[in-house]
Every structure is written in structure tokens, then in C-alpha cells.
VEXMARLO-181513 format. One record per residue (C-alpha): residue in three letters; residue number from 1; chain; x, y, z. Coordinates in Angstrom, 1 decimal. Example, Ala and Ser with C-alpha at 12.3 -4.5 7.8 and 13.67 -1.06 7.14 Angstrom:
# VEXMARLO-181513
GUMAR   code   pos   unit        u        v        w
GUMAR    Ala     1      A     12.3     -4.5      7.8
GUMAR    Ser     2      A     13.7     -1.1      7.1
//
This chain:
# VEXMARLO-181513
GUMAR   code   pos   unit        u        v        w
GUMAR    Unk     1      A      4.2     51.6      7.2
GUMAR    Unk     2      A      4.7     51.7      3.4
GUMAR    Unk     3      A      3.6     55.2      1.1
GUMAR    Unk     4      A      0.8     52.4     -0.5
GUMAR    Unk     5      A     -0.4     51.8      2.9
GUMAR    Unk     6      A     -0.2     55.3      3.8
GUMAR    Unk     7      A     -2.2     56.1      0.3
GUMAR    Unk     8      A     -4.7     53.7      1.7
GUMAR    Unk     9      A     -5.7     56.5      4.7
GUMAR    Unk    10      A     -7.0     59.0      1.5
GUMAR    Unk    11      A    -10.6     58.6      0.1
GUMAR    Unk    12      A    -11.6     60.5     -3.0
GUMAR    Unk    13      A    -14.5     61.3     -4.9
GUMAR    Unk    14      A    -15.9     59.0     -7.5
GUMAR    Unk    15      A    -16.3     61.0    -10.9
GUMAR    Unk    16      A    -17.6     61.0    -14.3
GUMAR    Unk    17      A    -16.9     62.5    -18.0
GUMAR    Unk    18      A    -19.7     63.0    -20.1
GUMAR    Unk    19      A    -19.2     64.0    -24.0
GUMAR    Unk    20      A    -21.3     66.0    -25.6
GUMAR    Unk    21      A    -22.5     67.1    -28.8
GUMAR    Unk    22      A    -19.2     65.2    -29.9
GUMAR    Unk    23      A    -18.2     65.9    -34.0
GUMAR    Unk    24      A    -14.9     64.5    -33.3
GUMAR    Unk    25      A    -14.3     61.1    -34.7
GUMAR    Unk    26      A    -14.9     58.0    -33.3
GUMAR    Unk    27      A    -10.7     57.3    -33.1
GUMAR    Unk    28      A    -10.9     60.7    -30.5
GUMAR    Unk    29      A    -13.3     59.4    -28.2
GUMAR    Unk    30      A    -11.3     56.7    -27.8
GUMAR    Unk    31      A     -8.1     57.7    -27.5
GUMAR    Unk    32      A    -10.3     60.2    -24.4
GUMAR    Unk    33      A    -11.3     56.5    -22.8
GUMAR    Unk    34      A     -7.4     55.0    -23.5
GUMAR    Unk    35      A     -6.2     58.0    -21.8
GUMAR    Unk    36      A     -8.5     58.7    -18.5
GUMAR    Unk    37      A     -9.2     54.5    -17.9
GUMAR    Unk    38      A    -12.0     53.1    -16.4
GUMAR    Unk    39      A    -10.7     53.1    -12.9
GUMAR    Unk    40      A    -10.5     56.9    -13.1
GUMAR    Unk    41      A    -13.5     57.6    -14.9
GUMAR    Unk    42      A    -16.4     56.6    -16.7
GUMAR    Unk    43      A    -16.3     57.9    -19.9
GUMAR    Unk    44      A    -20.1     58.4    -21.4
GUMAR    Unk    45      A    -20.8     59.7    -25.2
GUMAR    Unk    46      A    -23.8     61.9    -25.0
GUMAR    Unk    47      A    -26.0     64.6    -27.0
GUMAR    Unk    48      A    -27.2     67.8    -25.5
GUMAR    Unk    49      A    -31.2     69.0    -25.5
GUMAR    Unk    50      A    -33.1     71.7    -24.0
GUMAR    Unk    51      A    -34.1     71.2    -20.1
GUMAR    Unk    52      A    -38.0     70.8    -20.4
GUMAR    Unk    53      A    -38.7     71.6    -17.1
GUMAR    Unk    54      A    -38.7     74.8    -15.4
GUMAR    Unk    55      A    -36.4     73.7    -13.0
GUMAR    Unk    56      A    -32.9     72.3    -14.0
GUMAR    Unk    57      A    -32.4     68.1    -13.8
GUMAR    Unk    58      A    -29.0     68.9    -12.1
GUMAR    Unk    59      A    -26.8     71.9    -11.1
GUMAR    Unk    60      A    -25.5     72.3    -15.0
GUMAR    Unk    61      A    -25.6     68.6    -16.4
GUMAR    Unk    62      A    -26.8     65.5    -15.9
GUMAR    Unk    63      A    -30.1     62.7    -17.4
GUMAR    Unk    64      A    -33.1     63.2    -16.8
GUMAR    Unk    65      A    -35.0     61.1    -14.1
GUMAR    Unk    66      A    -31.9     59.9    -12.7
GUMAR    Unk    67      A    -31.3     58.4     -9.2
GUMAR    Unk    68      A    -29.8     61.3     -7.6
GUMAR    Unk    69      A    -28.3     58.8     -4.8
GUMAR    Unk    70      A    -26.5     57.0     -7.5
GUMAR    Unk    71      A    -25.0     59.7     -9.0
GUMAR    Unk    72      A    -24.5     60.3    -13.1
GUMAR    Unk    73      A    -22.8     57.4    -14.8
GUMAR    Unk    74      A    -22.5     56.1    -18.0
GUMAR    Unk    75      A    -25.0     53.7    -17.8
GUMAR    Unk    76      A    -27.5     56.7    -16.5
GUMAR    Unk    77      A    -27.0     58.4    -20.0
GUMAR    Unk    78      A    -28.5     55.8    -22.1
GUMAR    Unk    79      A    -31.0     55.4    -19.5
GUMAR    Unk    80      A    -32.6     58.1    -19.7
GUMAR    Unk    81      A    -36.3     58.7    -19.3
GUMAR    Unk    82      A    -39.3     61.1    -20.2
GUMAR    Unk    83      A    -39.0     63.0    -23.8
GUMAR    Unk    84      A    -35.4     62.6    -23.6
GUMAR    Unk    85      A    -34.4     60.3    -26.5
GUMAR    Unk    86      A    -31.4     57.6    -25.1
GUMAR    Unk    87      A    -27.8     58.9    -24.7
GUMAR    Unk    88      A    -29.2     62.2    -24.7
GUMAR    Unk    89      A    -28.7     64.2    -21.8
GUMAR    Unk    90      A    -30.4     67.8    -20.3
GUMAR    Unk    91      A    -28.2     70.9    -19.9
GUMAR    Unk    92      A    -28.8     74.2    -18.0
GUMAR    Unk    93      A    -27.1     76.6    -20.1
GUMAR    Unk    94      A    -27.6     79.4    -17.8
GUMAR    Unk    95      A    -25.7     77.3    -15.2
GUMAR    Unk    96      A    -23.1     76.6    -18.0
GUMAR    Unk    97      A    -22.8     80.3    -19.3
GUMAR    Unk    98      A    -22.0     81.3    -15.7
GUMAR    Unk    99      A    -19.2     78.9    -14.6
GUMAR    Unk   100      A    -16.0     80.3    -15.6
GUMAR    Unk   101      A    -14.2     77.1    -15.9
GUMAR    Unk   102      A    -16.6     75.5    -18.8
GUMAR    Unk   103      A    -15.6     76.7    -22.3
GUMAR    Unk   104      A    -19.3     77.5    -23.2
GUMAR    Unk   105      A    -21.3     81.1    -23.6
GUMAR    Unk   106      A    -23.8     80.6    -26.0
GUMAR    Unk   107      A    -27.5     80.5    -25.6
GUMAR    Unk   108      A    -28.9     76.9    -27.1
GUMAR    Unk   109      A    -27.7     73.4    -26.3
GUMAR    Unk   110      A    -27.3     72.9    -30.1
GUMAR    Unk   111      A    -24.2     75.3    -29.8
GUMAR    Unk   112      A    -22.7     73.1    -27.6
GUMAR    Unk   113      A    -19.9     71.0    -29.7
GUMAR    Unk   114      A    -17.5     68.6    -28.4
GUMAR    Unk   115      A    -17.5     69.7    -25.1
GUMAR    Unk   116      A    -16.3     67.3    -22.4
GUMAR    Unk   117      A    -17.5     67.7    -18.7
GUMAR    Unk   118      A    -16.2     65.9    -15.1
GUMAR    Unk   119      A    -19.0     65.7    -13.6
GUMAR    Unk   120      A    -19.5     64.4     -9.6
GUMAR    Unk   121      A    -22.6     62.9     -8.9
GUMAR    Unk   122      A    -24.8     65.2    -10.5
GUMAR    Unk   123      A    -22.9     68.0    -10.3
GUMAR    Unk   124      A    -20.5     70.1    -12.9
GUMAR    Unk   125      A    -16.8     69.8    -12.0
GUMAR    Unk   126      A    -15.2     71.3    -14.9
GUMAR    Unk   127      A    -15.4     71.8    -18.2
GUMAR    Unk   128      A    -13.0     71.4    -21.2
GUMAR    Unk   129      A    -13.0     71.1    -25.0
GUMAR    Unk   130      A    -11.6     67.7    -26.6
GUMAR    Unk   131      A     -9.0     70.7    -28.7
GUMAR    Unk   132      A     -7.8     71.7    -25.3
GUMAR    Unk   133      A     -7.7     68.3    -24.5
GUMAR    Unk   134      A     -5.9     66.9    -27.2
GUMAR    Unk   135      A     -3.0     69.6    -26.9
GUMAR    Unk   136      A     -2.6     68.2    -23.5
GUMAR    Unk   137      A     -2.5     64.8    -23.3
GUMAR    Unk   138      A     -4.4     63.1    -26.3
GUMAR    Unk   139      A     -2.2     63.8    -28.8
GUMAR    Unk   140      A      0.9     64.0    -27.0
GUMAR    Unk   141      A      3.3     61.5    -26.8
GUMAR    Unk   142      A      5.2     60.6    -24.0
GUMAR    Unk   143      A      8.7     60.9    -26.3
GUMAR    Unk   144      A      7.9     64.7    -26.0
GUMAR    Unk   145      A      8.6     64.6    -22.8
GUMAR    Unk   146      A     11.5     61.9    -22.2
GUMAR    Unk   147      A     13.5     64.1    -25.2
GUMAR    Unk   148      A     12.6     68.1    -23.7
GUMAR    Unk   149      A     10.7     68.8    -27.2
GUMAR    Unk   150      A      7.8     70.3    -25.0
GUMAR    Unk   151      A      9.3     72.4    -22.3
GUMAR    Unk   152      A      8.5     73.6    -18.7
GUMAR    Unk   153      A      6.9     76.6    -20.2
GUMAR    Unk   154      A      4.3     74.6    -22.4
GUMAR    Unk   155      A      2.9     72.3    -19.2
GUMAR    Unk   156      A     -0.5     73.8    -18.4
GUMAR    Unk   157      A     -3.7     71.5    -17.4
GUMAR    Unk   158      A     -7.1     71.6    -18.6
GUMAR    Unk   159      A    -10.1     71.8    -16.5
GUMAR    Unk   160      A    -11.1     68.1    -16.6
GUMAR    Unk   161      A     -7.6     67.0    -15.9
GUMAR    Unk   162      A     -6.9     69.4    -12.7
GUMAR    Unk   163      A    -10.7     69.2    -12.0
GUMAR    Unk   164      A     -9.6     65.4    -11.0
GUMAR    Unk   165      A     -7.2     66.8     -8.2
GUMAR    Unk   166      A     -7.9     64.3     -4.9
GUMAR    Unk   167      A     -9.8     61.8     -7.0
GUMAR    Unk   168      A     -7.8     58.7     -6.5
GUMAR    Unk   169      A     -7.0     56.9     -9.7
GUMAR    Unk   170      A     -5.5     53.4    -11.1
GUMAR    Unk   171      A     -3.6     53.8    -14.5
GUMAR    Unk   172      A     -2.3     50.9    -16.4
GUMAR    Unk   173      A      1.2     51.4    -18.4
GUMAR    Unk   174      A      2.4     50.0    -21.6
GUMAR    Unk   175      A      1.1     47.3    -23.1
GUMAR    Unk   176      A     -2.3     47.3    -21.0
GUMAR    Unk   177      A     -2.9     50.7    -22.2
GUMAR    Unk   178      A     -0.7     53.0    -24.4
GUMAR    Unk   179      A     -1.6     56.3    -23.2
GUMAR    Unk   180      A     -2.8     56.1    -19.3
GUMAR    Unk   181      A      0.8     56.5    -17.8
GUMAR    Unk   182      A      0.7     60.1    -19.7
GUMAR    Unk   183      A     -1.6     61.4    -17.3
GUMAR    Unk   184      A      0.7     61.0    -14.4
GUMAR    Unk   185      A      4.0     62.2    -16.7
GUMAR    Unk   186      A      1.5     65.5    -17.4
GUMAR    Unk   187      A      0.7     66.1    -14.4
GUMAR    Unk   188      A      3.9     65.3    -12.6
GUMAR    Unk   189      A      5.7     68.2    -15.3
GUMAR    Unk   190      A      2.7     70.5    -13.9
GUMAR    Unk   191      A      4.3     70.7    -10.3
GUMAR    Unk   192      A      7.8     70.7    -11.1
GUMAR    Unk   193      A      6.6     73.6    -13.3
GUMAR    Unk   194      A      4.9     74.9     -9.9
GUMAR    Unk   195      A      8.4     74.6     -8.4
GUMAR    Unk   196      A     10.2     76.3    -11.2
GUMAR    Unk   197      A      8.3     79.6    -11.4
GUMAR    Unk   198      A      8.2     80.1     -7.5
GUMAR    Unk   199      A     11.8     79.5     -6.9
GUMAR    Unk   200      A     12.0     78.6     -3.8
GUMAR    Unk   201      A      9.9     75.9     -1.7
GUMAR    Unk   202      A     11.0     71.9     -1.6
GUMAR    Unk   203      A     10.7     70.1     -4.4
GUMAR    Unk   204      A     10.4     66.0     -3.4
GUMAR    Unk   205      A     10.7     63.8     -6.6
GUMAR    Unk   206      A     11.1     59.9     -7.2
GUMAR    Unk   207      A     12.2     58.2    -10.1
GUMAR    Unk   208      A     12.5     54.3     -9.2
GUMAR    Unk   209      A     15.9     54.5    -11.1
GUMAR    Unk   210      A     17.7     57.4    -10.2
GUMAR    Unk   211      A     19.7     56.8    -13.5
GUMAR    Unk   212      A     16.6     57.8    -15.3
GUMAR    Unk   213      A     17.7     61.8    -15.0
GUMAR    Unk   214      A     20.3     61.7    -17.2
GUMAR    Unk   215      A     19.2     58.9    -19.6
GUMAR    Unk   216      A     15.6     61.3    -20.3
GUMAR    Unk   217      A     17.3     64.6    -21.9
GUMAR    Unk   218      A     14.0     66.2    -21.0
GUMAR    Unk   219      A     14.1     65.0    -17.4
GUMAR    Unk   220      A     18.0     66.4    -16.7
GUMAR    Unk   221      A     16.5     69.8    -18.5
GUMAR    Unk   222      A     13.7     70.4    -16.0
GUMAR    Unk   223      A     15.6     69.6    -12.8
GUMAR    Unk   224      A     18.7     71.9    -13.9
GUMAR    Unk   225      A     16.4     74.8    -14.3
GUMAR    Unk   226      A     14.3     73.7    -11.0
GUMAR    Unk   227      A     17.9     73.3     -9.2
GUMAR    Unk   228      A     19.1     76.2    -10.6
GUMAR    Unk   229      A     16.3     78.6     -8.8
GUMAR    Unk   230      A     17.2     77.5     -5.8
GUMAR    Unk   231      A     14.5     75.0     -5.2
GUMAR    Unk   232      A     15.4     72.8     -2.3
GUMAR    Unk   233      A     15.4     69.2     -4.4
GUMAR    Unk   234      A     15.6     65.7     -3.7
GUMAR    Unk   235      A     15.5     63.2     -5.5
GUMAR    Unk   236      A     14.8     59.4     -4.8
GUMAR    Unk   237      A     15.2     56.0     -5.8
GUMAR    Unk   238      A     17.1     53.1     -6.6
GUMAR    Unk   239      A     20.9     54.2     -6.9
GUMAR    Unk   240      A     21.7     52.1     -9.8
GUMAR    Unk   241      A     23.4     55.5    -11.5
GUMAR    Unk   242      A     23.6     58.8     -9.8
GUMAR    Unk   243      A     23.2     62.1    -11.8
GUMAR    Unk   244      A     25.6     63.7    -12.2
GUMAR    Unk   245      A     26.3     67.3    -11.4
GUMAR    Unk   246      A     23.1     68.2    -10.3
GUMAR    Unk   247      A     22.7     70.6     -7.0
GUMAR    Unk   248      A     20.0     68.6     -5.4
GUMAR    Unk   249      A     20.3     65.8     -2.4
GUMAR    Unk   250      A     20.2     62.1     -3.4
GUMAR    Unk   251      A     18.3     60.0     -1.6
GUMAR    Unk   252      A     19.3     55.9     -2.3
GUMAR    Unk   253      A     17.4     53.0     -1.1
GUMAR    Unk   254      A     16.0     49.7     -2.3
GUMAR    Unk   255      A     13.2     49.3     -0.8
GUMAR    Unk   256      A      9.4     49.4     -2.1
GUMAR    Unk   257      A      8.9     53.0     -1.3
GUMAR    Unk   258      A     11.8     53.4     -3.2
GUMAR    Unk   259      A     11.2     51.3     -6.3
GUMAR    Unk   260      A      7.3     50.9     -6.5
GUMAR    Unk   261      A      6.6     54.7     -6.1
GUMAR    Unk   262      A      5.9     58.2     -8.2
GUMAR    Unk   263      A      5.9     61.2     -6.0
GUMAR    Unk   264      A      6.1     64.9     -7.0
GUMAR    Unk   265      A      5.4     67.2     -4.1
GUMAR    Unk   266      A      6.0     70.6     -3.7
GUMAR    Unk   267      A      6.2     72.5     -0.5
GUMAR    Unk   268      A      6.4     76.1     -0.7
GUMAR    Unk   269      A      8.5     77.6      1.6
GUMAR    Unk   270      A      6.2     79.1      4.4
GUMAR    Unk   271      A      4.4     75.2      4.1
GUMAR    Unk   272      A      1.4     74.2      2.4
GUMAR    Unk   273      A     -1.7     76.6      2.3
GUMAR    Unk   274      A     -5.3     76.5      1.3
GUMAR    Unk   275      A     -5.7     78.6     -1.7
GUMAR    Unk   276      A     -8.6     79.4     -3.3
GUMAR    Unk   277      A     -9.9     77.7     -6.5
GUMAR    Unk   278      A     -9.7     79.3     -9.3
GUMAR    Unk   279      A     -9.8     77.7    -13.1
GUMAR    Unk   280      A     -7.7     80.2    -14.8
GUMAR    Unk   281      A     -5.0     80.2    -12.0
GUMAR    Unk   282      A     -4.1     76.8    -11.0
GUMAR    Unk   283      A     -0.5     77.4    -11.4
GUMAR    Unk   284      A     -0.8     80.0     -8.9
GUMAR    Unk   285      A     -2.3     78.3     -7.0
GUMAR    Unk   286      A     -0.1     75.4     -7.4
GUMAR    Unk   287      A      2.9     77.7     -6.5
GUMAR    Unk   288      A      1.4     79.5     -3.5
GUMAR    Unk   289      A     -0.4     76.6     -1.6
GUMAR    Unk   290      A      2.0     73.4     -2.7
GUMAR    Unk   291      A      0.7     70.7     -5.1
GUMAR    Unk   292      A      1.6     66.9     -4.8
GUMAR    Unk   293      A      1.3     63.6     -6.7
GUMAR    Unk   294      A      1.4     60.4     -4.7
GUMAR    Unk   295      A      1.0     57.3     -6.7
GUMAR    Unk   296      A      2.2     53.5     -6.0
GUMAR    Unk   297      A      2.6     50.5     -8.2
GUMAR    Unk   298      A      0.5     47.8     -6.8
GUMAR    Unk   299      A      1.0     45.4     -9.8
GUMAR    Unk   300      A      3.5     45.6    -12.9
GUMAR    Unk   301      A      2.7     48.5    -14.9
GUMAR    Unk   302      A     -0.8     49.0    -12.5
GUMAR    Unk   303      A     -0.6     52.8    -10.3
GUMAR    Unk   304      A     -2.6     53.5     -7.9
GUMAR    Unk   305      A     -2.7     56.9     -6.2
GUMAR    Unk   306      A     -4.5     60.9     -6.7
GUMAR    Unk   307      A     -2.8     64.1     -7.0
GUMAR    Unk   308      A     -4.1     67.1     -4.8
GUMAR    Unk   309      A     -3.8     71.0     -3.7
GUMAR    Unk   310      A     -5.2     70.2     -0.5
GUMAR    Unk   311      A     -2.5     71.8      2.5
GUMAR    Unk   312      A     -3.0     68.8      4.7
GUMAR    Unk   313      A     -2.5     66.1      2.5
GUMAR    Unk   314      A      0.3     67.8      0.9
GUMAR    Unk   315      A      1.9     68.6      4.6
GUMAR    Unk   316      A      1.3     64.8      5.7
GUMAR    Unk   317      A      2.4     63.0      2.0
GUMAR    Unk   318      A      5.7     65.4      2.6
GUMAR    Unk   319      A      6.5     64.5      6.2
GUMAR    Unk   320      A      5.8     60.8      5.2
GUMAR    Unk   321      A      8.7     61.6      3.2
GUMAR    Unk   322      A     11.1     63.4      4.6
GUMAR    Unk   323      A     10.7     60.9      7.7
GUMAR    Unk   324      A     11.2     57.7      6.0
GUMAR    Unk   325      A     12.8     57.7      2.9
//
């Protein structure tokens, strides 16, 4: 068995964002589209109105007179029926005032302003802001990363993006797509952040080319201060240049788990755990219950794979490797 056909054996939900009341430019909502891809998902542009029915269309969000065993998609936004004009879409704001991870407490749909929600079927994931957004990923470049000129300490997720935690994914590198890739650099620098604060734990980590650590400054930064907590690290990949200097065991090969594959995974040191969810403490709950990212590439420049809290996917994507690589 390979890791991509082990990342075969894990399902994950289809989901949805959904725009609204966007002021933003045109150039934003696409560089939101660039950045999530359509394989993650669909990206619809919507305006908010009142729910004109007693009882809410959806638990929070969703168009009205939808097919509720479909599910909301972007084509169900500017399909919308009744006195709902077209790419507008009905909003509880009762249900959004209450959930703590949607930036929203206000009183009328018209206060609503570039708001972006992950929605599953017809129900609210999460909620972010494009601002919050942007900080994280759409107006970051990846150079900020490669070079250490945004740290450990700056790494934090937004709803939407750790809202998509056991969705599986396919992002498209460079020149298919210019910003995709970021989301797996993001959230890759979100565990080993994980792994930092707790201090202890195994921290599993592939690079393809291992000489990658000390040609990315910002790379060779984070694993000296994860290393130098006492993390238990490995690293993996093709042994084309070891690092140097590093307290952490080397693992070589040539293979395709070795070549075609990006894993971070975290393992605290009493194992994985089921923590619960909370939107203002995913770090915590990345550094008491483990966190992993598995994802293979299945063509050049083409990954395939989800990230996850989940114990038992963490504990089997961990012994996977620990077995056979």
C-alpha cells in the first residue's frame, strides 16, 4: 500500500462558500476562487435579504426553495425562487447572532458586509470576513514563508479555512493556479505551530527534498525552534541534501511515499484525542488532541488529500508512517 492509496480509505464532506453582501472588488473575489479551487469548493457571489417566512430556509443560510437533498451550490444561488430576486440568498440572523464562530451580531441582513460562509449542504459551517481572510492567505505570498518574514507566532486560521478540516481537497500548484498550494503551506505552518507551543508530542514532516530545510530560511527557523522544545521530529524525503545540525531523525527514501507526498502530523504525547470544537481555540485544540495534514501528488503540481483533528485518522495517518517510511 501507498499513503495515496491509503488516502483513498477517507471520505469527506462536500462543502460550499457563499459571499455575501460582498463590497470588495471584483480582483478579491477572485483571488477567494484562485485560492480555495473548484475541487475544494464552490465559490458562489451572493446578496443577503430578510427570511420571509416564519420559519428559517436553512439552519443560518442558504436559497430559498432549494433541493434540500442536493444541498446549497453555486448554481442554487442564482436559482433561487419565490420573492427572492437571483443570486440573492435568505439569512437567519438570529441563527447567525448566536454562532460564535461567524463574525456577525447585528440585527438586519443589510448589516451584513463581505462576509464569507462554508456552508455543508444547507447548513452553516463557519463564518469569516474576506479582511480576516486576506491576512491569512489572500494576500500573503508564499515568499513570506520560504524567507521567515511571517513567523510561528503570526500562523493562526480563520473559520472557513479550519472549518474545512476532513474535507478532502485537490489543489493545483504553479502555473495552473498561483495561489492554491498556499493553502496547504498555511495550514501545514498551523500544526508545526501546534507542535511548537506544546513542546512535546511527535512531530512527522515530509519535504520531497530533504534539502529544502536549509535552502527555505523560513523552513530551517521553524524546525530549530520545534526541535529545540523537545518535540520528537522526523523528517522525510528524498536525501538529495541532509540538514544539517538539526536534532531531529532523518528519514531517506526514494520511493513515491517519499517524493509524491506532504504530511504534517502531530501526535501529542499521551496520543491523539477527541477535543472539543471550539472556534476561538483551535490551537488548543490542535495541541491537546494532535492535528494532521495528509496530502499526495497524483499529477505534476495536482494534490490531493484533507487535513483533520479527528484522533483516529490522526492515530492511523501516524502509524501509516511510522510503519512504512
Amino acid at each position: 500500500m501507498t499513503l495515496e492509496q491509503f488516502l483513498d480509505r477517507f471520505d469527506g464532506p462536500e462543502r460550499s462558500v457563499v459571499v455575501v453582501n460582498r463590497t470588495d472588488p471584483d480582483p478579491v473575489l477572485n483571488m477567494l476562487v484562485d485560492t480555495f479551487g473548484d475541487d475544494v469548493v464552490r465559490v458562489a457571489d451572493a446578496s443577503a435579504v430578510p427570511d420571509p417566512s416564519d420559519r428559517p430556509a436553512t439552519d443560518g443560510a442558504g436559497p430559498i426553495g432549494a433541493d434540500r437533498d442536493v444541498g446549497l451550490t453555486a448554481r442554487d444561488l442564482t436559482a433561487a425562487d419565490g420573492d427572492v430576486e437571483e443570486g440573492d440568498v435568505s439569512l437567519d440572523v438570529d441563527v447567525l447572532r448566536r454562532r460564535e464562530d461567524i463574525p456577525f451580531d447585528g440585527g438586519d441582513p443589510a448589516d451584513i458586509e463581505n462576509l464569507v460562509l462554508l456552508m455543508e449542504g444547507d447548513d452553516v459551517v463557519a463564518g469569516s470576513t474576506l479582511a480576516e481572510l486576506g491576512d491569512a492567505v489572500l494576500f500573503v505570498n508564499s515568499d513570506l514563508y520560504v524567507t521567515g518574514s511571517r513567523s510561528l507566532g503570526d500562523v493562526d486560521l480563520p473559520s472557513v479555512i479550519s472549518g474545512l478540516n476532513d474535507a478532502t481537497f485537490t489543489l493545483r500548484g504553479y502555473p495552473e493556479s498561483n495561489r492554491q498550494k498556499l493553502l496547504l503551506i498555511t495550514i501545514s505552518r498551523f500544526i508545526e505551530r501546534a507542535a511548537w507551543l506544546s513542546g512535546d508530542g511527535t512531530l512527522r514532516s515530509s519535504f520531497q527534498r530533504l534539502s529544502r530545510i536549509d535552502d527555505e530560511v523560513g523552513t530551517r527557523n521553524v524546525y530549530e525552534r520545534v526541535t529545540g522544545t523537545g518535540v520528537d521530529t522526523h523528517l522525510y524525503g528524498v536525501a538529495d541534501e541532509l540538514p544539517r545540525d538539526l536534532d531531529a531523525v532523518i528519514h531517506a527514501g526514494d520511493d513515491r511515499d517519499f517524493t509524491d507526498s506532504w504530511f504534517v502530523v502531530y501526535r501529542p504525547s499521551e496520543g491523539p484525542k477527541r477535543v472539543e470544537s471550539d472556534p476561538d481555540s483551535d490551537l488548543e485544540r490542535g495541541i491537546e488532541g494532535g492535528v494532521a495534514l495528509l496530502a499526495v501528488e497524483t499529477d505534476p503540481r495536482t494534490w490531493r488529500g484533507l487535513w483533520t483533528f479527528d484522533a483516529e485518522r490522526i492515530s492511523r495517518v501516524n502509524r501509516y508512517i511510522e510503519r512504512n517510511l
